[in-house]
DSSP file (Angstrom, degrees, kcal/mol; ACC not computed):
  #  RESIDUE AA STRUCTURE BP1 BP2  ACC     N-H-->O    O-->H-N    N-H-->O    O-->H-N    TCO  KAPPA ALPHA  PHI   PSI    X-CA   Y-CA   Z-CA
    1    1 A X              0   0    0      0, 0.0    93,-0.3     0, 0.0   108,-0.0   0.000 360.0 360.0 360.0 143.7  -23.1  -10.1   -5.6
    2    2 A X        +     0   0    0     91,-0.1     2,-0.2   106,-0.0    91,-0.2  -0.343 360.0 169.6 -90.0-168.1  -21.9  -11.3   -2.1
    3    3 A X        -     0   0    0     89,-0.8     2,-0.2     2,-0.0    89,-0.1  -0.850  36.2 -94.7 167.6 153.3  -22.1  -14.9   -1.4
    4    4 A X        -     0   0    0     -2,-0.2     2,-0.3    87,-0.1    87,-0.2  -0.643  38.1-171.6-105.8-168.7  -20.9  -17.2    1.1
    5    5 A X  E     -A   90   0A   0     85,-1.4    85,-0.7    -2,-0.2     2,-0.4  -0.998  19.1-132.1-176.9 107.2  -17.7  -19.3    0.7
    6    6 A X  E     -A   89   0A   0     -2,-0.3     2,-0.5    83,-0.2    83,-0.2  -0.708  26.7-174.3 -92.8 148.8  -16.0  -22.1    2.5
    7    7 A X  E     -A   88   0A   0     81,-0.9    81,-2.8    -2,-0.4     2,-0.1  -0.940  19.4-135.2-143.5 143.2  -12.4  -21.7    3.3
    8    8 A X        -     0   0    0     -2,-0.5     2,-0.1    79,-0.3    77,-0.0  -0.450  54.6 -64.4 -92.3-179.1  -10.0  -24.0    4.7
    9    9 A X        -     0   0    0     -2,-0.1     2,-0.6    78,-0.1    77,-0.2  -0.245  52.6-154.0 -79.4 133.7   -7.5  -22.8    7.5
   10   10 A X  E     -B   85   0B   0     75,-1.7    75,-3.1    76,-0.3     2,-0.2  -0.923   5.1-147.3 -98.9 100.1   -4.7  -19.9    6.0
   11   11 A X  E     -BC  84  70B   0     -2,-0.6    59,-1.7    59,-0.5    73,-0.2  -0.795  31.1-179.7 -81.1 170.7   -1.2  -19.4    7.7
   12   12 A X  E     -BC  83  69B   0     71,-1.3    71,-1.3    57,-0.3    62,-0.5  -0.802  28.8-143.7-151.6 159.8   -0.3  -15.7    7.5
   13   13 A X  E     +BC  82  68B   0     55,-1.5    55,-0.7    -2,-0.2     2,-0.3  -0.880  33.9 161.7-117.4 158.1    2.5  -13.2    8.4
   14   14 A X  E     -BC  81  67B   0     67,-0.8    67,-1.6    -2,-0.2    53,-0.3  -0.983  40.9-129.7-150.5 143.7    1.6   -9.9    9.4
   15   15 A X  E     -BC  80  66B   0     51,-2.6    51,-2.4    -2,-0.3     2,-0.4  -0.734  34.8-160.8 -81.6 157.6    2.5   -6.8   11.0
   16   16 A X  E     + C   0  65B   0     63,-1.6     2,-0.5    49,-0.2    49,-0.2  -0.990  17.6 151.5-140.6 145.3    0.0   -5.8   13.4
   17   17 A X  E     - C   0  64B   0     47,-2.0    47,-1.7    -2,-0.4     2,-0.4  -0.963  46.8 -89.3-151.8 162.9   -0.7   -2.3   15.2
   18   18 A X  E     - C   0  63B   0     -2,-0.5     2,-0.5    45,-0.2    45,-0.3  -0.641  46.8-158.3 -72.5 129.1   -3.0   -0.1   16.7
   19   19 A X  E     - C   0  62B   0     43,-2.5    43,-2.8    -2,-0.4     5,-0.1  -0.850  17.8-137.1-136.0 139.6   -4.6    2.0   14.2
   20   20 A X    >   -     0   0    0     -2,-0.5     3,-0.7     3,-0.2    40,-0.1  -0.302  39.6-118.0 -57.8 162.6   -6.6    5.9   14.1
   21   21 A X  T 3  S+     0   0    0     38,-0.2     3,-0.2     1,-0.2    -1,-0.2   0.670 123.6  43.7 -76.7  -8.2   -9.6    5.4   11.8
   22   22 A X  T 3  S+     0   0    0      1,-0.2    -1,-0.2     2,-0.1     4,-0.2   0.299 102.8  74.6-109.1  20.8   -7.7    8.4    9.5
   23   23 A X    <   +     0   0    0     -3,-0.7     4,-0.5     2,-0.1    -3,-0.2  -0.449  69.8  95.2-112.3  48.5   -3.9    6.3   10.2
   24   24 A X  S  > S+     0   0    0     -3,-0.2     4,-0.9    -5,-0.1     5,-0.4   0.785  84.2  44.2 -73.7 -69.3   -4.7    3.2    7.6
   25   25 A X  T >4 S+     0   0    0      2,-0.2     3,-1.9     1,-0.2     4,-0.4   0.783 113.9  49.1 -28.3 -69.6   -3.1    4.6    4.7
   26   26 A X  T 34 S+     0   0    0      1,-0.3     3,-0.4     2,-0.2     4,-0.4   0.826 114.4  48.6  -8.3 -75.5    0.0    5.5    7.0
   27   27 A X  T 34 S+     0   0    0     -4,-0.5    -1,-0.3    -3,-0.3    -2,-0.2   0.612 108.6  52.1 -58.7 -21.1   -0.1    1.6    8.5
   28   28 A X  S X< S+     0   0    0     -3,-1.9     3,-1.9    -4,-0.9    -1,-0.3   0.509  96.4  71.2 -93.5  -3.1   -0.4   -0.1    4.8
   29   29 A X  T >  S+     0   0    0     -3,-0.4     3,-0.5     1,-0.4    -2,-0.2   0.819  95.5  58.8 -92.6 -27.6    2.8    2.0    3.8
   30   30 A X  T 3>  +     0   0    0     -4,-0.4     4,-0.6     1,-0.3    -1,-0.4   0.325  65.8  98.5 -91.0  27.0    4.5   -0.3    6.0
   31   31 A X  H <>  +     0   0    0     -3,-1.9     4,-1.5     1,-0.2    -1,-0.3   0.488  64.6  81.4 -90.2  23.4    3.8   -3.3    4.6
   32   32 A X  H <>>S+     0   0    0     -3,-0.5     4,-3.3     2,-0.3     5,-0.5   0.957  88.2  62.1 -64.5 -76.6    7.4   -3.3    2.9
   33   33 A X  H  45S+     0   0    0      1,-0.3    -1,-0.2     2,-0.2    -2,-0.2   0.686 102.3  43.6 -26.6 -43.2    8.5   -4.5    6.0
   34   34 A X  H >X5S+     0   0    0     -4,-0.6     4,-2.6     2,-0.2     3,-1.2   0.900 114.1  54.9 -77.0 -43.6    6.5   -7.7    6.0
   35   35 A X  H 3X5S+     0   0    0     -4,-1.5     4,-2.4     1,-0.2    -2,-0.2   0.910 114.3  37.2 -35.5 -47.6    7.6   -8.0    2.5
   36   36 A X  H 3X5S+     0   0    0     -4,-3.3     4,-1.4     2,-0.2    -1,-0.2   0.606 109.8  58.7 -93.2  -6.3   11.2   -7.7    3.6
   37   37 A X  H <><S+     0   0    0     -3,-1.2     4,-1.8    -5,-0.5     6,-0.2   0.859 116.8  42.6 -82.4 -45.7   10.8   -9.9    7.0
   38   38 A X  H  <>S+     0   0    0     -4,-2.6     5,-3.5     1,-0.2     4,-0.2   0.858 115.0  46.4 -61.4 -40.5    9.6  -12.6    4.1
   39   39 A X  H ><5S+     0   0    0     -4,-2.4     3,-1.1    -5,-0.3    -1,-0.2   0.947 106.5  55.0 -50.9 -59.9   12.3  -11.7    1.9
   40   40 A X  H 3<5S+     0   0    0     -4,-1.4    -2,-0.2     1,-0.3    -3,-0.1   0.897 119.4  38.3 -29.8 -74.9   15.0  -11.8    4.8
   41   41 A X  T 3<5S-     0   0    0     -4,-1.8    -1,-0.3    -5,-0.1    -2,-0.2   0.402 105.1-125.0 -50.6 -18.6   13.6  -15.8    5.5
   42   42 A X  T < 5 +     0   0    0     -3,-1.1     2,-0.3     1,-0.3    -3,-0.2   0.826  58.9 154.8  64.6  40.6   13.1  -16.5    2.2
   43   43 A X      < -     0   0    0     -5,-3.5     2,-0.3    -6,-0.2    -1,-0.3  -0.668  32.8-148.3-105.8 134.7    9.5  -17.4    3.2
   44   44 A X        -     0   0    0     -2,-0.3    27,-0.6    -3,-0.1     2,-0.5  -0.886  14.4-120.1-112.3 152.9    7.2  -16.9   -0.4
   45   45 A X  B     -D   70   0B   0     -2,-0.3    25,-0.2    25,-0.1     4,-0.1  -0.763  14.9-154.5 -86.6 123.4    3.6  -15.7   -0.1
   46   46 A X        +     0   0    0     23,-1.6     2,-0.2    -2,-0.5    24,-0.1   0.642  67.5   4.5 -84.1  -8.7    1.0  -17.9   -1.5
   47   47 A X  S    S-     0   0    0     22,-0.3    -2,-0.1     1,-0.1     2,-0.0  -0.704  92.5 -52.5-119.7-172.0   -1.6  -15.6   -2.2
   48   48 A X        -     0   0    0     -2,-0.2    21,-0.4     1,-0.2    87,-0.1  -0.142  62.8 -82.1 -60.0 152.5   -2.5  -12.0   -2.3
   49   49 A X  B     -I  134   0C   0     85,-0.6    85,-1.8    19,-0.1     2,-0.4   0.009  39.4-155.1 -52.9 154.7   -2.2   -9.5    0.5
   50   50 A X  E     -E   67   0B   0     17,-0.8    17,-2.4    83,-0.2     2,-0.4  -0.961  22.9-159.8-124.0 143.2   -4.4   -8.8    3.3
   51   51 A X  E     -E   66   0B   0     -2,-0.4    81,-2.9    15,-0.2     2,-0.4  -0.987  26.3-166.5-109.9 141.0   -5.5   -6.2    5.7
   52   52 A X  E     -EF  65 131B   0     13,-3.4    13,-1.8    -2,-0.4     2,-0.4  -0.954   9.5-155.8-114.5 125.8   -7.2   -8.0    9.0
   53   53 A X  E     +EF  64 130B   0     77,-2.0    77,-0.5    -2,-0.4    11,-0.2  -0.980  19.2 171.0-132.3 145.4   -9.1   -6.0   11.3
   54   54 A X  E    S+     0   0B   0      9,-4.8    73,-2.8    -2,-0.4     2,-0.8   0.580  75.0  26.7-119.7 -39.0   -9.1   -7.8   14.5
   55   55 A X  E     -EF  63 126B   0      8,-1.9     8,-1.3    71,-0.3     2,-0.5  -0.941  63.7-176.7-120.3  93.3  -10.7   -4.7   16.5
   56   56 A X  E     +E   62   0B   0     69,-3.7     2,-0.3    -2,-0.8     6,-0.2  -0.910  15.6 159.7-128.6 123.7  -13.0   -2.0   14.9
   57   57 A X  E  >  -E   61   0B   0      4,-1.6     4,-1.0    -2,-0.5    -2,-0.0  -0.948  27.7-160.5-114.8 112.9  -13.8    0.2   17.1
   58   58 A X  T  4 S+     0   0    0     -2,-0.3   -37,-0.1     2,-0.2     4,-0.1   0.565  93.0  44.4 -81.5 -13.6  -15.0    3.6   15.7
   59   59 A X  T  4 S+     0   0    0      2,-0.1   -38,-0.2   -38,-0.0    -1,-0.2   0.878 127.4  29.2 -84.5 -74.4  -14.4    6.0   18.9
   60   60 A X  T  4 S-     0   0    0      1,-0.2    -2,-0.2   -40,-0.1     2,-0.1   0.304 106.8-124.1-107.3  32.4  -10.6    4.3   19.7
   61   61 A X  E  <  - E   0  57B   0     -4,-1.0    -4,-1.6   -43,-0.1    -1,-0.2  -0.205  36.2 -39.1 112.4 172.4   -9.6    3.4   16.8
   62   62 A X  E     -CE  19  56B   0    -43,-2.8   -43,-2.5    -6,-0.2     2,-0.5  -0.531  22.8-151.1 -57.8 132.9   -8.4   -0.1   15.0
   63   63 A X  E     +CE  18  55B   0     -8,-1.3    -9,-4.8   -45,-0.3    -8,-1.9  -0.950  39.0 168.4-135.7 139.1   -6.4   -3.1   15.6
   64   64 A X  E     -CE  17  53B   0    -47,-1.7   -47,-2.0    -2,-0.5   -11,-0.2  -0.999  38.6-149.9-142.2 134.1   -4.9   -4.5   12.7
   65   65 A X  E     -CE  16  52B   0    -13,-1.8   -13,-3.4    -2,-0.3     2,-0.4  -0.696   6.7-172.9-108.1 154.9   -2.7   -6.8   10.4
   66   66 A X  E     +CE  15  51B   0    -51,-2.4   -51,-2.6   -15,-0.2     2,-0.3  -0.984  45.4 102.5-124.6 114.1   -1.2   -6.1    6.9
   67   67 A X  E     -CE  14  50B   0    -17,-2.4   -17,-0.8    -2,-0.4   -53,-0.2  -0.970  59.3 -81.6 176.5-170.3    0.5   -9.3    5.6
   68   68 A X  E     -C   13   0B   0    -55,-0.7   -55,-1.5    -2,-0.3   -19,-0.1  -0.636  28.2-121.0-114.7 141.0    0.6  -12.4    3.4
   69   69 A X  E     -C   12   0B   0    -21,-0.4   -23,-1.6   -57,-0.2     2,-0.4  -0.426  39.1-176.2 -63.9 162.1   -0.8  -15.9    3.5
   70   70 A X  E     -CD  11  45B   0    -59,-1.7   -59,-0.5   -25,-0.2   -25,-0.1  -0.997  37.9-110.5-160.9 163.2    2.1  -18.5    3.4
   71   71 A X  S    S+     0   0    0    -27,-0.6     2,-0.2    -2,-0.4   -26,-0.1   0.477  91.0  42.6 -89.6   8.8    2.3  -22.2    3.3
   72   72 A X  S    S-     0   0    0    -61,-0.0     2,-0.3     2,-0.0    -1,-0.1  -0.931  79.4-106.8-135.3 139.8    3.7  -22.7    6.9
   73   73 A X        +     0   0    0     -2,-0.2     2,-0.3     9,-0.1   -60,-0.1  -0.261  47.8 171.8 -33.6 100.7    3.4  -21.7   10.3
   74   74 A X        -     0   0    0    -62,-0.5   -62,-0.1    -2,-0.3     9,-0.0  -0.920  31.8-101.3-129.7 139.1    6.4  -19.6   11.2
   75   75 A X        -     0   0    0     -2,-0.3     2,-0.2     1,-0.1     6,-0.1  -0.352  29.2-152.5 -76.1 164.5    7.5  -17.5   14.3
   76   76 A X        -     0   0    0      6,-0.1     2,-0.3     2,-0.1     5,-0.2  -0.500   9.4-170.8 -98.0 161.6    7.2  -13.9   14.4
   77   77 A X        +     0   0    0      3,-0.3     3,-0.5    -2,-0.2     2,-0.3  -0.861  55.5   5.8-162.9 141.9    9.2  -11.2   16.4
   78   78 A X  S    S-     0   0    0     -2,-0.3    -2,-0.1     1,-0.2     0, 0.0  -0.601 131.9 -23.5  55.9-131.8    8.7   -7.5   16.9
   79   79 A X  S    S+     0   0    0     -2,-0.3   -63,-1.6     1,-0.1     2,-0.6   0.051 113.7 101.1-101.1  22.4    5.9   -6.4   15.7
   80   80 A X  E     -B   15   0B   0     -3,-0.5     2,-0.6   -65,-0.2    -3,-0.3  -0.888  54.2-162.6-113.0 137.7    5.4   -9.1   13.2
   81   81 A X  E     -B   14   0B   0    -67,-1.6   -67,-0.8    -2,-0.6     2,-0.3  -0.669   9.7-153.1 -99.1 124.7    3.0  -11.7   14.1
   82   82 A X  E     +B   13   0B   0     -2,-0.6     2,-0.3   -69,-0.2   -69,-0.2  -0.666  34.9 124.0 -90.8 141.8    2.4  -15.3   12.7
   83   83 A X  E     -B   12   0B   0    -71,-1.3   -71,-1.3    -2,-0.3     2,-0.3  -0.834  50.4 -95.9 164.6 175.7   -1.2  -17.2   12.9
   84   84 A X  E     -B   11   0B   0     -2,-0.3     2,-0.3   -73,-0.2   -73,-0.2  -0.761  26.4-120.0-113.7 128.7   -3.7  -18.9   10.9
   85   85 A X  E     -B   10   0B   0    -75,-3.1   -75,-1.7    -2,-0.3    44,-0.1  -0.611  47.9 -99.4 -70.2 130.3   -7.0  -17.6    9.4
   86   86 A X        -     0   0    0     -2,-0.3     2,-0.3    42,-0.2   -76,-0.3   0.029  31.9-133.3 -28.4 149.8  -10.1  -19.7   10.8
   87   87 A X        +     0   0    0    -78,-0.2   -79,-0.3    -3,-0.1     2,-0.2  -0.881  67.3  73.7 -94.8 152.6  -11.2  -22.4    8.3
   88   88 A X  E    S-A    7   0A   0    -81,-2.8   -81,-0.9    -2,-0.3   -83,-0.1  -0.792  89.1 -19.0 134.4 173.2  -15.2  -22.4    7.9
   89   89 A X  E     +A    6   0A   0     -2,-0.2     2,-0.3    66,-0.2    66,-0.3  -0.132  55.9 179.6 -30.5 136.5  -17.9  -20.1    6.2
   90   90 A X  E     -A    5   0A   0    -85,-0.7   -85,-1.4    64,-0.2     2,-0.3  -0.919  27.0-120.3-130.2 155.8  -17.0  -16.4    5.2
   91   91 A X        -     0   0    0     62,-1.4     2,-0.4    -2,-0.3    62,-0.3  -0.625  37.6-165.7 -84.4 154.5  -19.1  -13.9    3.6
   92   92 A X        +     0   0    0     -2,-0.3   -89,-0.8    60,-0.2     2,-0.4  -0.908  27.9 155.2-163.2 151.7  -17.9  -12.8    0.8
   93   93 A X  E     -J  151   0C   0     58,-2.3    58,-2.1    -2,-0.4     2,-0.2  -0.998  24.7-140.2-166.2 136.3  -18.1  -10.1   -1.9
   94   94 A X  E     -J  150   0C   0     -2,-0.4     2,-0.4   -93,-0.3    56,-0.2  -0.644  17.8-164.2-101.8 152.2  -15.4   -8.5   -4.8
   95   95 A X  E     -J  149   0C   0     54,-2.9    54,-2.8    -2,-0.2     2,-0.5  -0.975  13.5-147.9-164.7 152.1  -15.4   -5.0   -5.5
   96   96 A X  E     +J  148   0C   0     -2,-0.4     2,-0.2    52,-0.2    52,-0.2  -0.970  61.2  46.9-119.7 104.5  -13.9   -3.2   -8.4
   97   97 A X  S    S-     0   0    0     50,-1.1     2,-0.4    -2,-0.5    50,-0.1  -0.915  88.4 -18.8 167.5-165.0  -12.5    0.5   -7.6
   98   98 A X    >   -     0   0    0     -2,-0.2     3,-3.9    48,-0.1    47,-0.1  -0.641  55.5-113.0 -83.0 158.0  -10.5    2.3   -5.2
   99   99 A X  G >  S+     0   0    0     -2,-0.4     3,-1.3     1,-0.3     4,-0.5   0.732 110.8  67.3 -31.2 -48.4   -9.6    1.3   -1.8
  100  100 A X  G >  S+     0   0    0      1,-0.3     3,-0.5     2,-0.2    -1,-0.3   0.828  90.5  60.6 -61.7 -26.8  -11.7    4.2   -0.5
  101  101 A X  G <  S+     0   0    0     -3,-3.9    -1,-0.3     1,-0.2    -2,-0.2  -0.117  75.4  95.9 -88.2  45.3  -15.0    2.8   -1.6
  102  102 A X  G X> S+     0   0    0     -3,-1.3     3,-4.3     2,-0.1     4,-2.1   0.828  71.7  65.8 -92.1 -45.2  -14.5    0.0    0.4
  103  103 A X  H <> S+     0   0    0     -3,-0.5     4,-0.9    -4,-0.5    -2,-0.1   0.721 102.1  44.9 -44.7 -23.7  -16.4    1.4    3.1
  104  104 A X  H 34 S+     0   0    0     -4,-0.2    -1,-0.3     2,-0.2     4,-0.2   0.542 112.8  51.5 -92.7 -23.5  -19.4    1.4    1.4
  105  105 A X  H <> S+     0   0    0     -3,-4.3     4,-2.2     2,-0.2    -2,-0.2   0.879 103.8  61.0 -81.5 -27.6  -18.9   -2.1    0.1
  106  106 A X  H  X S+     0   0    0     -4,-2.1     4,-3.0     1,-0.2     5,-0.5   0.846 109.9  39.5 -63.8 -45.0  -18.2   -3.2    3.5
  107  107 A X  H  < S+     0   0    0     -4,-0.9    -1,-0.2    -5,-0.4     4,-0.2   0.673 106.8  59.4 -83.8  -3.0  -21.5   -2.2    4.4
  108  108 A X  H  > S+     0   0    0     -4,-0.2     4,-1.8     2,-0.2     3,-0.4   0.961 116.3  48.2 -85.0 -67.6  -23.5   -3.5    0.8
  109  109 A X  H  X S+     0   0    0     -4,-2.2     4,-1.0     1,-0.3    -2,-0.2   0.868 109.7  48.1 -83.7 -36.8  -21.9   -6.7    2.4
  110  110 A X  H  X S+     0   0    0     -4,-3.0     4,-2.0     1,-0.2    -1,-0.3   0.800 115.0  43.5 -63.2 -28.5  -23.1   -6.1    6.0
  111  111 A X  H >> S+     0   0    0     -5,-0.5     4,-2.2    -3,-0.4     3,-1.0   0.922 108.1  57.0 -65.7 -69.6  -26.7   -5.4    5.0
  112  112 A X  H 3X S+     0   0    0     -4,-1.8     4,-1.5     1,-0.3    -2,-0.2   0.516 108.2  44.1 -66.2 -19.6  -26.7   -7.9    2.9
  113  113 A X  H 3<>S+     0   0    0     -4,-1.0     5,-3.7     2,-0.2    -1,-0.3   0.866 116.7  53.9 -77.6 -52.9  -25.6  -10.8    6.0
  114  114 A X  H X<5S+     0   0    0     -4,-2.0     3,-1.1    -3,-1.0    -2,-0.2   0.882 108.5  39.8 -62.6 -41.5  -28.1   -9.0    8.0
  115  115 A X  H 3<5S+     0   0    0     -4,-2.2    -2,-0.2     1,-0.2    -1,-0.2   0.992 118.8  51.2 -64.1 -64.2  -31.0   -9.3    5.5
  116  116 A X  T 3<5S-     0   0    0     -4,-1.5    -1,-0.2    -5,-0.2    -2,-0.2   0.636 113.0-128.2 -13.9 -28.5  -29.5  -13.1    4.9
  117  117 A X  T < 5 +     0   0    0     -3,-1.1    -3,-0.2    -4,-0.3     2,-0.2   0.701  56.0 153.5  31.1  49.3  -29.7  -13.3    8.8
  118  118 A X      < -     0   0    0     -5,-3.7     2,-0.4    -6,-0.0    -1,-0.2  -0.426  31.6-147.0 -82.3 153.5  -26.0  -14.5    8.8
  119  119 A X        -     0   0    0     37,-0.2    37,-2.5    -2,-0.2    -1,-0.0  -0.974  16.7-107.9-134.5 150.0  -24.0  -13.6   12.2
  120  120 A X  B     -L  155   0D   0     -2,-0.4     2,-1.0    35,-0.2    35,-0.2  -0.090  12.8-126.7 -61.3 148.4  -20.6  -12.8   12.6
  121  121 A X  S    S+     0   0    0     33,-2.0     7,-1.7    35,-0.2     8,-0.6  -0.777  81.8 111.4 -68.7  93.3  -17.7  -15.0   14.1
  122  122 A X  E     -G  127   0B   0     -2,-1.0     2,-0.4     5,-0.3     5,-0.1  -0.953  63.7-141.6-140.0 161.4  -17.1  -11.8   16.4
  123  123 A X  E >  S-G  126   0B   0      3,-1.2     3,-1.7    -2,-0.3     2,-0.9  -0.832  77.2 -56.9-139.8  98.9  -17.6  -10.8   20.4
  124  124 A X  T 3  S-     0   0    0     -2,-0.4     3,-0.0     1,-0.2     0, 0.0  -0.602 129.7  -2.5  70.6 -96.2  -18.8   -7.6   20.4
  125  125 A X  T 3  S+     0   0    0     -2,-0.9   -69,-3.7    -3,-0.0     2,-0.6   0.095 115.6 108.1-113.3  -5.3  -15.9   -5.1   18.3
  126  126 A X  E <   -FG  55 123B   0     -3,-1.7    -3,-1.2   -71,-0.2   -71,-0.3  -0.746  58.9-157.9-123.5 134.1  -13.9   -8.4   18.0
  127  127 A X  E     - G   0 122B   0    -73,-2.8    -5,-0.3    -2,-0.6    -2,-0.0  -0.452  22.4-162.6 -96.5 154.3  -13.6  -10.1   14.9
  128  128 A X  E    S-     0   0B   0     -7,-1.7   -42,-0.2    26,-0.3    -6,-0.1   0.890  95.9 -12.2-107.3 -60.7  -12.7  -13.8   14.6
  129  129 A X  E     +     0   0B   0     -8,-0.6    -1,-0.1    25,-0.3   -75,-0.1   0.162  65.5 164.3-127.8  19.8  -11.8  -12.9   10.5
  130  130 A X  E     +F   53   0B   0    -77,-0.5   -77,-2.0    23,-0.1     2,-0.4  -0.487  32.0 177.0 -73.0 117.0  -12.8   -9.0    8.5
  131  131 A X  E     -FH  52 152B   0     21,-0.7    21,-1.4   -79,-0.3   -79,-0.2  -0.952  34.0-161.7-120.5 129.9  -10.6   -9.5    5.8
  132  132 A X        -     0   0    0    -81,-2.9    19,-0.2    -2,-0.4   -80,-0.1  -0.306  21.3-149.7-138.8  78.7  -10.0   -7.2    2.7
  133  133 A X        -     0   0    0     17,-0.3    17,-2.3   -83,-0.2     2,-0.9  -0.047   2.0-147.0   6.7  92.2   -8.3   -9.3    0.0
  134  134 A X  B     +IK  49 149C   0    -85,-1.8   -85,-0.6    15,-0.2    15,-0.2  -0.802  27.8 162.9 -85.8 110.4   -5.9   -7.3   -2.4
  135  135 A X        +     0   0    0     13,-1.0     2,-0.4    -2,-0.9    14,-0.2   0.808  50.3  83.0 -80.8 -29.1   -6.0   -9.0   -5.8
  136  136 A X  S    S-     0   0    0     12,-1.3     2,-1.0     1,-0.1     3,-0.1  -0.415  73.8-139.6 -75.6 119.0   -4.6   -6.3   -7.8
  137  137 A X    >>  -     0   0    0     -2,-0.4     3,-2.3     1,-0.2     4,-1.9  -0.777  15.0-141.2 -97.7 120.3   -0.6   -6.1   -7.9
  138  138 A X  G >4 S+     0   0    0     -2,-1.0     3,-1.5     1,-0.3     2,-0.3   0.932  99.9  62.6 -56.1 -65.0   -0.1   -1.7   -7.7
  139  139 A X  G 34 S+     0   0    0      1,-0.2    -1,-0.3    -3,-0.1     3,-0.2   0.563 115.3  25.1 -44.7  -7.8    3.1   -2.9  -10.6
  140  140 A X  G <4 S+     0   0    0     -3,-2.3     2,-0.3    -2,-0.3    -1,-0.2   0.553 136.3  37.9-129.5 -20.5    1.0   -4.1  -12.9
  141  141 A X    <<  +     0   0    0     -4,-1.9    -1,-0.2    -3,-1.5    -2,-0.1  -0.851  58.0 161.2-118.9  99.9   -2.2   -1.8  -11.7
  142  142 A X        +     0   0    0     -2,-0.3     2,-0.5    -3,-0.2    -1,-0.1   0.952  50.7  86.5 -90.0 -23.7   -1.0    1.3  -10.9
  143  143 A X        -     0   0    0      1,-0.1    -1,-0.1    -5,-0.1     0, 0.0  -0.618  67.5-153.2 -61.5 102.6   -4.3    3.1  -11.2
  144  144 A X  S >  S+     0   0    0     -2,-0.5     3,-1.0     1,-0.2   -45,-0.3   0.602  91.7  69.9 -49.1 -17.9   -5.9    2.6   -7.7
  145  145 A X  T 3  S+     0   0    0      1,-0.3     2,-3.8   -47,-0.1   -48,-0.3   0.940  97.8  46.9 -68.5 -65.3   -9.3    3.0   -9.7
  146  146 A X  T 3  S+     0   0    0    -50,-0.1     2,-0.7   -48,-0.1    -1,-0.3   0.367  86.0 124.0 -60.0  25.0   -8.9   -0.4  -11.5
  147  147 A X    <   -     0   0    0     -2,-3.8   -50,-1.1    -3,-1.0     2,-0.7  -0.820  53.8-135.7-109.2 130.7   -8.0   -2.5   -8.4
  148  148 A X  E     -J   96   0C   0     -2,-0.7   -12,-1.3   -52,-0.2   -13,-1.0  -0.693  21.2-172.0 -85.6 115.7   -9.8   -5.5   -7.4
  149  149 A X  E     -JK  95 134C   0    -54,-2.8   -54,-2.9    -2,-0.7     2,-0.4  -0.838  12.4-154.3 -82.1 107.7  -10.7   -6.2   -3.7
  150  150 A X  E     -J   94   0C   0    -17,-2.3     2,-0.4    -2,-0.3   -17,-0.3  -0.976   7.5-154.5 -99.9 143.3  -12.2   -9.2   -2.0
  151  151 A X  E     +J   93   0C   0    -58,-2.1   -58,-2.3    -2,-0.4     2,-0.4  -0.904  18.1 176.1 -46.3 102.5  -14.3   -8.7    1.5
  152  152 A X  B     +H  131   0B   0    -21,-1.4   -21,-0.7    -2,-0.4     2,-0.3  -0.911   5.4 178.7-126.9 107.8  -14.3  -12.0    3.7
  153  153 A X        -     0   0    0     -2,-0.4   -62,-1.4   -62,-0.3     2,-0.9  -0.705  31.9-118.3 -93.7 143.5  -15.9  -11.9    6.9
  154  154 A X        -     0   0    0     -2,-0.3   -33,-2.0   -64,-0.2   -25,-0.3  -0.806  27.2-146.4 -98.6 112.3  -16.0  -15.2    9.0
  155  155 A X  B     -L  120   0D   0     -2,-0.9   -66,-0.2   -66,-0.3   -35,-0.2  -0.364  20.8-103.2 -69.6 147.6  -19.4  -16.5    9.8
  156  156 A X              0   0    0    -37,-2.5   -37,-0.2     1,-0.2   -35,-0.2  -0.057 360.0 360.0 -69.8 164.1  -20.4  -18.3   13.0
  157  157 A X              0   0    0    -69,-0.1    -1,-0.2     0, 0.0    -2,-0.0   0.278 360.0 360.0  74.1 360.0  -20.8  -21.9   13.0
């Protein structure tokens, strides 16, 4: 059941790119790379992974981060990027399967805001927060059926 959720303010690394709507998969394969930029720095993640869509646009495509919260502000360089997740409201909603029914969850949660009459922190096709939370560590769940996924959108106000 979704529900909403106050959340104080996140720093993150992330890689970020442009992404096809069929190049996700493709784009999470790299997130070894933030793993190993973190490693490099000796910078630890404090929670689970993220994917961030900053941009959904269904015609050109994505823009997006893969990458970890962490307990301090740090710079980035190339194509990995530092910043902080909003503090404030999110929707918010778990889901139990694979990664491919997210789409469908994403949108049980977007009904469900609408019916709610919550509105996004977004301006038009850009979002403030769209977050999709991976709780499940693939070593210890290797079955993509069994992995648990939170949804946290950031709501206005």
């Amino acid at each position: 059941m979704p529900e909403i959720v106050e959340v104080g303010e996140r720093p993150y690394v992330a890689l970020r790119g442009k992404v096809a709507m069929g190049g996700i998969g493709a784009f999470a394969d790299r997130m070894r790379e933030v793993i190993d930029w973190l490693a490099a720095r000796e910078i630890a993640p404090n929670d689970a992974p993220f994917f961030k869509y900053d941009v959904v646009d269904m015609e050109s495509g994505l823009t997006m981060e893969i990458g970890f919260p962490v307990d301090d502000l740090h710079a980035g360089e190339g194509e990995i990027v530092t910043g902080t997740l909003p503090a404030g409201r999110y929707a918010s909603a778990d889901y139990h399967g694979h990664p491919d029914g997210l789409v469908d969850a994403t949108r049980d949660l977007l009904d469900w805001a609408s019916a709610e009459g919550l509105e996004w922190d977004a301006n038009g096709d850009n979002w403030t927060a769209r977050l999709e939370i991976y709780k499940s560590d693939p070593r210890e769940v290797p079955d993509m059926n069994d992995w648990d996924t939170e949804l946290q959108f950031k709501l206005k106000g």
